[in-house]
C-alpha positions in Angstrom: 10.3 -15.0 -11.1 8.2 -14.5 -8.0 4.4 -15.6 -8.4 3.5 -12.2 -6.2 5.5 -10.2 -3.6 3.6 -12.0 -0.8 6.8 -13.9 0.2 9.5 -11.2 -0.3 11.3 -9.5 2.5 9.8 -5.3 3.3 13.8 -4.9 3.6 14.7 -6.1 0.1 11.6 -4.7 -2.0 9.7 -2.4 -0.2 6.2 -3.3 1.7 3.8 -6.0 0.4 1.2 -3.8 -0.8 -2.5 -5.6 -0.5 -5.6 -5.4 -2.4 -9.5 -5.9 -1.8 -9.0 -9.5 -3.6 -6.1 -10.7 -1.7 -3.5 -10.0 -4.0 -0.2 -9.5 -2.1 1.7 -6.8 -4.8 4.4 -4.3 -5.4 4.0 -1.3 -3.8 3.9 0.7 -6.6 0.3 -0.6 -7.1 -0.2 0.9 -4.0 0.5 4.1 -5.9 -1.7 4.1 -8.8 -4.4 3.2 -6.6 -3.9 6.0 -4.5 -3.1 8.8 -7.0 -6.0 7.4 -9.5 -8.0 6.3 -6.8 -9.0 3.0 -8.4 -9.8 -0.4 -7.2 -7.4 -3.1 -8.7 -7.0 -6.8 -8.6 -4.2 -9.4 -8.6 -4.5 -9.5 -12.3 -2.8 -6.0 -12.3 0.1 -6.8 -11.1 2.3 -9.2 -14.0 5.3 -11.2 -13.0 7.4 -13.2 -14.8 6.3 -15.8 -12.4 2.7 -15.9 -13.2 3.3 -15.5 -17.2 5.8 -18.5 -17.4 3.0 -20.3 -14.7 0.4 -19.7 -17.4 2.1 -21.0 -20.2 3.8 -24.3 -18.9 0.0 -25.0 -17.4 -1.2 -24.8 -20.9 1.3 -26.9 -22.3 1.0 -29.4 -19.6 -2.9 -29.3 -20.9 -2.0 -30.0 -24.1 -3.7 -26.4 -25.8 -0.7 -26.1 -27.9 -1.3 -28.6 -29.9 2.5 -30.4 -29.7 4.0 -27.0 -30.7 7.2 -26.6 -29.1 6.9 -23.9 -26.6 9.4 -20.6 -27.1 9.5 -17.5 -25.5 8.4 -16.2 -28.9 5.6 -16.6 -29.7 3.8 -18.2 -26.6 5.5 -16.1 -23.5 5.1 -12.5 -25.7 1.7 -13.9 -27.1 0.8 -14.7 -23.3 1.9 -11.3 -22.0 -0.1 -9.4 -24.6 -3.6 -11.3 -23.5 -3.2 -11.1 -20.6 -2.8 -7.4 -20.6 -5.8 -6.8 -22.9 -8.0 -8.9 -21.0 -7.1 -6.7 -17.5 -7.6 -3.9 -19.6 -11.3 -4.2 -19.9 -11.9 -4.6 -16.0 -13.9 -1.7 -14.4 -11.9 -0.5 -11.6 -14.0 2.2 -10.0 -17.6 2.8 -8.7 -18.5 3.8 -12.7 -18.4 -0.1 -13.6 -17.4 1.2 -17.1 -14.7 -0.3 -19.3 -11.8 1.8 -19.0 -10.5 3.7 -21.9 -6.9 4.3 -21.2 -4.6 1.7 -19.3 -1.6 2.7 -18.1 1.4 -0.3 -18.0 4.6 0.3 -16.6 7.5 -1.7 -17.8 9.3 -2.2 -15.1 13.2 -2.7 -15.1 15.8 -1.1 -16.8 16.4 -1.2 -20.6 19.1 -3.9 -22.0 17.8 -6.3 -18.7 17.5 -9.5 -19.3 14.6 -10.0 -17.4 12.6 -7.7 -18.9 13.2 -8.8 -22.4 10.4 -11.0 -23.2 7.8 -7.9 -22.2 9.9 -5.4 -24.3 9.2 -7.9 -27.4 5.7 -8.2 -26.2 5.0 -4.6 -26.2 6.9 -4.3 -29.5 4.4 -7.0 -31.2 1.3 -5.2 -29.0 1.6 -2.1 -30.6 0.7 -3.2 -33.9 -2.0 -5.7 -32.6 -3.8 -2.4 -31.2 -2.7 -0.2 -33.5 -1.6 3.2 -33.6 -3.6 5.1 -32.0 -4.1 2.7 -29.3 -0.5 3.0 -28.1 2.1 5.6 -26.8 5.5 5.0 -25.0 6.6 7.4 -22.4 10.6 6.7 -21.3 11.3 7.5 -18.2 15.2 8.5 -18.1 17.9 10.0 -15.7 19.4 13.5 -16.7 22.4 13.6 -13.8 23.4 17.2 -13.0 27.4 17.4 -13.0 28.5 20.9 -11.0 25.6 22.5 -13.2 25.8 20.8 -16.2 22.6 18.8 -17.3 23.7 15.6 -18.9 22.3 13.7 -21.4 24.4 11.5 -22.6 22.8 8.5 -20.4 18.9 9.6 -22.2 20.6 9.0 -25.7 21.9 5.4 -24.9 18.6 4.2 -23.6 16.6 5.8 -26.2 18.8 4.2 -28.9 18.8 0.7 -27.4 15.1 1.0 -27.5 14.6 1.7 -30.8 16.9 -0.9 -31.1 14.3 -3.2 -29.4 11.6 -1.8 -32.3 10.0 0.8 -29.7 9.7 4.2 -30.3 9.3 6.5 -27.4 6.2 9.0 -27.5 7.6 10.9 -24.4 11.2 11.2 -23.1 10.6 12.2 -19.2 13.8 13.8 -17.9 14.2 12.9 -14.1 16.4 15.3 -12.2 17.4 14.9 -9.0 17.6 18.2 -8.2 15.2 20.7 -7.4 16.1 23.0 -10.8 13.9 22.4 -14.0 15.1 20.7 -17.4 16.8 24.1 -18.9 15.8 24.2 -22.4 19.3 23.7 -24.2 19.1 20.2 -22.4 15.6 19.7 -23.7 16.8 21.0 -27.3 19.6 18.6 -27.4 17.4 15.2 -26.2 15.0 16.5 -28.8 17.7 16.1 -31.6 19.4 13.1 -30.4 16.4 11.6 -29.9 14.4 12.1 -32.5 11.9 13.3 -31.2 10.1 17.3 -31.2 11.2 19.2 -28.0 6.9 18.9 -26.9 7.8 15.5 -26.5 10.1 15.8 -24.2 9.6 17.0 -20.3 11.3 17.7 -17.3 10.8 16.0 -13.8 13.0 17.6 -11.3 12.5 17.4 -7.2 9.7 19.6 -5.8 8.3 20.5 -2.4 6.2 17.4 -2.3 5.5 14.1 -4.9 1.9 15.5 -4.9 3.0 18.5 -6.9 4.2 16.2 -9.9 0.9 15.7 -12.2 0.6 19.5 -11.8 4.1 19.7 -12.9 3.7 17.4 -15.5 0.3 19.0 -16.6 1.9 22.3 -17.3 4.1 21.2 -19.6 1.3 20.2 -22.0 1.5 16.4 -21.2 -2.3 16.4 -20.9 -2.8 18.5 -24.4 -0.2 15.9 -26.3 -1.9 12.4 -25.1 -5.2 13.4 -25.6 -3.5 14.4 -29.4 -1.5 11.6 -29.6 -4.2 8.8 -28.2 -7.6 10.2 -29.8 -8.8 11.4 -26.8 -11.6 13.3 -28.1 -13.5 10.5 -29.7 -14.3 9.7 -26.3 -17.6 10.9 -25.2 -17.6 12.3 -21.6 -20.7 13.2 -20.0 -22.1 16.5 -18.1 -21.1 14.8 -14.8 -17.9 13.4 -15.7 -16.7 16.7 -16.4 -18.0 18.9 -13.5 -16.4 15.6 -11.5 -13.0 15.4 -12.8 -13.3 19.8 -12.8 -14.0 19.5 -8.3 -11.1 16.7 -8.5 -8.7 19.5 -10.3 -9.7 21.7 -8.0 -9.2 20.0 -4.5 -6.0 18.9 -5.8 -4.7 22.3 -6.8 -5.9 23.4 -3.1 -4.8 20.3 -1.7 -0.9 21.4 -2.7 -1.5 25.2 -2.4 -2.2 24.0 1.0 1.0 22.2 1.8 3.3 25.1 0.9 1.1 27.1 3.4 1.7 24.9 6.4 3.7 25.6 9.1 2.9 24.0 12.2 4.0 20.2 12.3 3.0 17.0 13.9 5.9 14.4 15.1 5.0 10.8 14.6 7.6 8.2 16.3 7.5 5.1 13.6 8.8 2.2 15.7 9.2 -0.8 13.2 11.9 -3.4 12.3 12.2 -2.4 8.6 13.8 1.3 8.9 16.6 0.9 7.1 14.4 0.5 4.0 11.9 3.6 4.4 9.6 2.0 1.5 8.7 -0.8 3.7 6.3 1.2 5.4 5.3 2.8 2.2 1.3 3.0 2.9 1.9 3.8 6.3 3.5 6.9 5.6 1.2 8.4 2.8 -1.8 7.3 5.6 0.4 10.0 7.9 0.5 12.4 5.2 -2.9 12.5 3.9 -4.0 12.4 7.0 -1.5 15.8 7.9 -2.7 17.5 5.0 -6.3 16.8 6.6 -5.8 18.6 9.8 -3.3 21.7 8.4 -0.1 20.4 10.0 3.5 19.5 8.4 4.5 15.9 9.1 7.7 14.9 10.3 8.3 11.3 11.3 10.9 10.1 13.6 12.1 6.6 12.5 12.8 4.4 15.3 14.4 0.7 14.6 12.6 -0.4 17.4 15.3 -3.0 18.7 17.1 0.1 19.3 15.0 0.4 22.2 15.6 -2.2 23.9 17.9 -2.5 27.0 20.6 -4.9 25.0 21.3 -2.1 23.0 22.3 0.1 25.8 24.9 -1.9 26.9 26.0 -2.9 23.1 25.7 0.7 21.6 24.3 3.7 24.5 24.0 6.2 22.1 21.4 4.7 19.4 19.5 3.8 22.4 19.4 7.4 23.8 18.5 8.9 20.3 15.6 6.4 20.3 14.6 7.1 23.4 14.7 10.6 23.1 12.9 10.0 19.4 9.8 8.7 21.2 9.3 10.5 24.3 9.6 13.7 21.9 6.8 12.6 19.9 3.3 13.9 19.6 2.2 10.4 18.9 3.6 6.6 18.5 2.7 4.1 15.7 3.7 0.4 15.6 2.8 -1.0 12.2 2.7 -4.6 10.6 5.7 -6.9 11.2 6.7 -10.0 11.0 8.8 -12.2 13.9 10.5 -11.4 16.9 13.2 -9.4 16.6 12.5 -6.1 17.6 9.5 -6.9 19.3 10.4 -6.2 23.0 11.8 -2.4 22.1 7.9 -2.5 20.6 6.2 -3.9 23.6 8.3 -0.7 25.4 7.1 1.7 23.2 3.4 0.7 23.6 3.9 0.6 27.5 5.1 4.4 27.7 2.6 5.5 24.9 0.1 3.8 27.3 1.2 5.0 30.4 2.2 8.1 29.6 -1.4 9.1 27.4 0.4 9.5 24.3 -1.5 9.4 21.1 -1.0 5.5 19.4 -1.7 3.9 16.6 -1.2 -0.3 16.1 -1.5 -2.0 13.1 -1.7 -5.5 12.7 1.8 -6.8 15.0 1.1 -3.4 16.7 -2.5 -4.2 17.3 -1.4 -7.9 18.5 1.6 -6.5 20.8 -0.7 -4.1 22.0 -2.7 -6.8 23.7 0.8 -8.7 24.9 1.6 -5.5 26.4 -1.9 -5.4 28.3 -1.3 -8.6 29.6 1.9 -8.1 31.0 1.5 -5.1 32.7 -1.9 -5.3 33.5 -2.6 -8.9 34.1 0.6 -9.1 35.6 1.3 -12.2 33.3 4.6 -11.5 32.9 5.3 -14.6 30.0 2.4 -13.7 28.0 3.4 -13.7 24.6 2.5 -14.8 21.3 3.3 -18.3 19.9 5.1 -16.7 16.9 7.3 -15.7 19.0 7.2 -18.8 20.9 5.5 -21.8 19.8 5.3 -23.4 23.7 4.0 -20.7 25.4 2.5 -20.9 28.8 0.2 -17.9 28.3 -0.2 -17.3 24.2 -2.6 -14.3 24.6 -2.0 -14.1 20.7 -2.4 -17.7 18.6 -1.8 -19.2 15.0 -4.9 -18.7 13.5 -6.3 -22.6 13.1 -7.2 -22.5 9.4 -4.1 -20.8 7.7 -1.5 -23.1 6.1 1.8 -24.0 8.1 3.8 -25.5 5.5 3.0 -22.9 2.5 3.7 -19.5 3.1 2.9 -17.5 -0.5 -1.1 -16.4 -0.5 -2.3 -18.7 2.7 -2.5 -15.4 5.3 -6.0 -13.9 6.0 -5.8 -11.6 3.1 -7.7 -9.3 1.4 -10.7 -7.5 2.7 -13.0 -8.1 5.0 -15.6 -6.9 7.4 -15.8 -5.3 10.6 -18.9 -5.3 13.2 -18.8 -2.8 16.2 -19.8 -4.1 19.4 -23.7 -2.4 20.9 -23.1 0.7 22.3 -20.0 1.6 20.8 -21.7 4.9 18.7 -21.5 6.8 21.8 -18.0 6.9 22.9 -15.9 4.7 20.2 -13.4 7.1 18.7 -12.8 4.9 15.6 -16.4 4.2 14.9 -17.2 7.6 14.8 -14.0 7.8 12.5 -16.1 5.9 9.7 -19.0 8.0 10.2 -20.7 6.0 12.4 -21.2 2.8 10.2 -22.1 -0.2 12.4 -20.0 -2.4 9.9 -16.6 -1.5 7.8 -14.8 -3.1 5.3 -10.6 -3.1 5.7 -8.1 -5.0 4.0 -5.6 -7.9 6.1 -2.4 -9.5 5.8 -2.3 -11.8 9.1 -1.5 -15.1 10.5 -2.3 -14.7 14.4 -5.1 -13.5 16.4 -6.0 -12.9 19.8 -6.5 -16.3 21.8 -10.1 -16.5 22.5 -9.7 -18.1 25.6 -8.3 -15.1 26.8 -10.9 -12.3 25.2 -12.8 -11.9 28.6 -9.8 -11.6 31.3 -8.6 -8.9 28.9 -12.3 -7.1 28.5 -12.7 -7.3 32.3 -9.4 -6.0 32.9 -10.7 -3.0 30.9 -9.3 -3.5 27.8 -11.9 -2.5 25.2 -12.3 -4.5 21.5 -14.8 -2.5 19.9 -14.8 -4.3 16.8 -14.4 -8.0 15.7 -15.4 -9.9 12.9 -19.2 -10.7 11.9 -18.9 -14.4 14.0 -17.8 -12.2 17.0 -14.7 -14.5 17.4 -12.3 -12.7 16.1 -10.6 -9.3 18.3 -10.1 -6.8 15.4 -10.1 -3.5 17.0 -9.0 -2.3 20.2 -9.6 0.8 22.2 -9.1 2.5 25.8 -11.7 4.9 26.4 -9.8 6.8 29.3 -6.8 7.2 27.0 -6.9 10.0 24.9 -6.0 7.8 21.7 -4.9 4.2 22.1 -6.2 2.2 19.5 -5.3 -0.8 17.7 -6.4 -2.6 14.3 -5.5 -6.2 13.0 -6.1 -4.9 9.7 -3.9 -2.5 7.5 -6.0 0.9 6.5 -3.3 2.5 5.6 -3.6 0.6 2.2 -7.4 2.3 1.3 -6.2 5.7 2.1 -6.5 8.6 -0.8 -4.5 12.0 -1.0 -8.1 13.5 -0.7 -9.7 10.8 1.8 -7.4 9.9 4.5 -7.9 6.7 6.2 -9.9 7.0 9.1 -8.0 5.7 12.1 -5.0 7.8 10.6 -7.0 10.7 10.6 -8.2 10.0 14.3 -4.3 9.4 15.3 -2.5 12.4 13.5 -5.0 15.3 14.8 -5.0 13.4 18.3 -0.8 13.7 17.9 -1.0 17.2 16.8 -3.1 18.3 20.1 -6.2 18.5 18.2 -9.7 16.7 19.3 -10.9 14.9 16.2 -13.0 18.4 15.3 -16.6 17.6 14.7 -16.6 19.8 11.6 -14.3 16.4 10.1 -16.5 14.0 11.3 -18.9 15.6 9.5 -16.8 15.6 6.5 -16.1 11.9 7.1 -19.8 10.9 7.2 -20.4 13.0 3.7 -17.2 12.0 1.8 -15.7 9.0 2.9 -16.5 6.2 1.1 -15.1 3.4 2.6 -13.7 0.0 1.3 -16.6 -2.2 0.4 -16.9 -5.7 -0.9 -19.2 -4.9 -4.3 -15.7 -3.3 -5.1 -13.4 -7.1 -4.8 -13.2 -9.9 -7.1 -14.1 -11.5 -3.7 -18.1 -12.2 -3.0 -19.3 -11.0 0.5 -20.3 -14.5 1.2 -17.2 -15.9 0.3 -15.5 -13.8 2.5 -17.9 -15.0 5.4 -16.7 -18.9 4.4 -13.8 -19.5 7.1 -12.5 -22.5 7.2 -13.1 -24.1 11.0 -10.8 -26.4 12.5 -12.6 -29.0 11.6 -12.8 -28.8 8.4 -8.4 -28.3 9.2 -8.8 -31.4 10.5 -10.4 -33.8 8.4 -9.0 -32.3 5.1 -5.6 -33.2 6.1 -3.1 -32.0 3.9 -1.6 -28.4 3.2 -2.5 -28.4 -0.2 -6.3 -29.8 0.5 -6.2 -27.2 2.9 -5.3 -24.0 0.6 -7.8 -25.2 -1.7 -10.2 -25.3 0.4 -9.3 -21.8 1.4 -9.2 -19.6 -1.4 -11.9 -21.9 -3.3 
């Protein structure tokens, strides 16, 4: 029933996945983005929420006429045009209407929640028709001492046709590294109704990245472009030698892993790690970038309240192990948070990655701690803080940001994406700039509240703290870097969610072959500068100049209210 996952905890649903529009999501739209490498908006992502939103607006409107207002047909009629309408959105630099969308029905079959969509895509598949419509199941096959069973496929594919859907595709998931054995396949094929082509295996393999290959040579490719018409659709000289060079790098790109050897250790210090999908984007941003520069990652998670002195009095040996997780580290990354607990075992962890020149990377809370950490040690302003932490601070070196709403909390961060200026000078020793190939401006997506207090911007610089990039106003601190370090660098925005398999973000890149005792190698600059194409505004639902309109605080001021206030905003 959630509008958008902007207001749900990391710990209960995984991380708040952004896009270029603003649109705080699941992270599985994370995913698709990354493995398709597409550009999507809010309008991807369906909820409940925003369906039964749509509907009661429209009744409250009047547009059905006095019809009384069921689940069937306005919710199911709702669903369906809503998903035809996304359907016809360019999402990548081609601007051309797609001409396959993929939906995933999320949930489990027989769920109450999901039942309205399930009778949506039952009516949707004769609005379309035929050829415009296959159903690939998605189904556990558990592996008891050997034996495959399938017992748990037959139930869900018989409640489904129950539900008047026919499954295309059964894929079998195994949690085990040994493929569907074909009595297993021949039996789901019976039971099932379907032929055994329509059914493939999905067991565990060396990495997730190995799975479309898997998948391809099983002849899933051969049947949907069958099945679906494919070859009514014309694809041009270039498309083809394009999506031939994308085959290729991603074959080499998983030949590659099974080669690699040599590792890289990466100390995550967050406040989510019990949930490992909270940091979802962080980690593919490690990996893609580990791929990159020919090393096997391992990441050390560290609940960073573990390393804090409390904890050695309350529990001496989780504080040892995450003591002993950081210092062994090749590099230390504090990513986006929310709140104070954990933050002092964080402000620790910045302080010896500091101090002791080891490779680190801070995103968003880790960018704003970074400069709380600066100020304590370096200043000497022992209480600087950050009024999240504590609204009456005597020295907030890190504020609320004036035009964000206090009162409403879904959709009224600094979201979406927006620009970066590097500061004159900068292309001769900034690490990050050169990163992005050398572009004066960059484009990254935010999730924020706070920012660094302006009033305290030049203490810090003179102290020899360097912000190498801020916003096009020049008011706003949005990347930080120590030039005698031999990687300490902060960002307020999140990168990690505009990284690809094939193009690693950039400051991840910079971070992980720093952590593996590698310079940045000009030879991957170079490849930055000729392949990276980075985050850009023509590619947002979101105009560059509305992303330049901020709301100042006088505007804050005389409009009053919250709600005046959010309009105002996202207007």
């Amino acid at each position: 029933m959630n509008i958008d996952a902007g207001t749900m905890r990391p710990t209960e649903h995984g991380e708040v996945y952004v896009l270029n529009d603003g649109g705080e999501v699941d992270l599985d739209l994370g995913n698709y983005e990354r493995y398709l490498n597409v550009t999507l908006s809010r309008d991807n992502n369906i909820t409940t929420g925003k369906i039964y939103r749509e509907v009661i607006e429209k009744e409250r409107k009047g547009e059905y006429l006095g019809k009384t207002v069921q689940i069937v047909p306005h919710v199911t009629n709702a669903i369906q045009d809503w998903i035809e309408r996304v359907s016809k959105i360019p999402v990548d630099e081609s601007g051309e209407e797609p001409d396959v969308c993929i939906v995933e029905l999320g949930g489990t079959v027989g769920d109450i929640e999901s039942a309205p969509f399930v009778e949506a895509m039952r009516q949707f598949q004769f609005r379309v028709g035929y050829d415009n419509f296959a159903l690939i199941h998605v189904s556990l096959v558990p592996d008891l001492h050997g034996e495959q069973k399938t017992k748990p496929t037959q139930t869900t594919v018989h409640s489904l046709r129950g539900l008047g859907l026919l499954p295309d595709l059964i894929a079998c998931r195994l949690l085990i590294a040994e493929p569907l054995r074909p009595d297993t396949k021949a039996k789901i094929s019976m039971f099932c109704h379907v032929s055994s082509e329509q059914v493939f295996g999905v067991h565990d393999v060396t990495s997730v990245y190995h799975v479309p290959l898997l998948l391809q040579s099983q002849g899933i490719v051969q049947y949907l472009r069958k099945r679906l018409n494919l070859d009514k659709v014309t694809i041009t000289k270039e498309m083809s030698e394009k999506g031939a060079s994308l085959g290729k790098r991603w074959k080499d790109l998983t030949t590659g892993y099974e080669r690699l050897f040599d590792t890289v250790t990466i100390a995550l210090v967050g406040k989510y790690t019990d949930l490992k999908d909270s940091y979802m984007s962080v980690t593919k941003a490690l990996e893609h970038s580990a791929f990159r520069v020919h090393r096997k990652l391992i990441i050390q998670w560290v609940e960073s309240s573990d390393l804090e002195p409390e904890t050695q009095e309350a529990a001496p040996a989780r504080y040892h192990d995450a003591w002993r997780a950081v210092v062994g580290a090749g590099g230390i990354l504090v990513p986006g948070g929310f709140g104070l607990r954990g933050t002092e075992g964080m402000l620790l962890a910045i302080k010896y990655a500091r101090e002791q020149k080891i490779p680190y990377l801070g995103i968003c809370l880790g960018f704003q701690l970074a400069v709380v950490e600066w100020a304590r040690d370096v200043l000497d302003i022992p209480d600087a803080t950050s009024t999240e932490f504590a609204p009456d601070a005597k020295h907030p070196v890190i504020i609320f940001m004036p035009e964000i709403s206090k009162t409403h909390m879904g959709g009224t961060m600094r979201l979406g994406l927006r620009p970066t200026v590097f500061e004159n000078g900068t292309e001769t020793w900034s690490r990050v700039r050169k990163l992005y190939g050398g572009a004066a401006k960059i484009w990254e997506r935010h999730r924020h509240r706070y920012e660094v207090n302006p009033k305290y911007v030049k203490q810090l610089v003179n102290s020899g703290l360097v912000f190498a990039g801020k916003d096009e106003k020049g008011e706003r601190m949005q990347v930080l870097e120590l030039p005698d370090h031999p990687f300490f660098v902060g960002l307020q925005a999140h990168p990690e969610f505009c990284t690809r398999p094939l193009n690693p973000s950039p400051p991840f890149l910079g971070f992980v072959a720093a952590s593996s005792g590698q310079d940045v190698m000009e030879e991957q600059l170079e490849y930055q500068r000729a392949n990276f194409r980075p985050p850009h505004p023509a590619d947002s639902m979101i105009s560059e100049a509305e992303l330049r309109n901020e709301i100042t605080v006088e505007e804050v001021v005389v409009n009053g209210t919250a709600r005046d206030l959010l309009v105002a905003e996202t207007s």
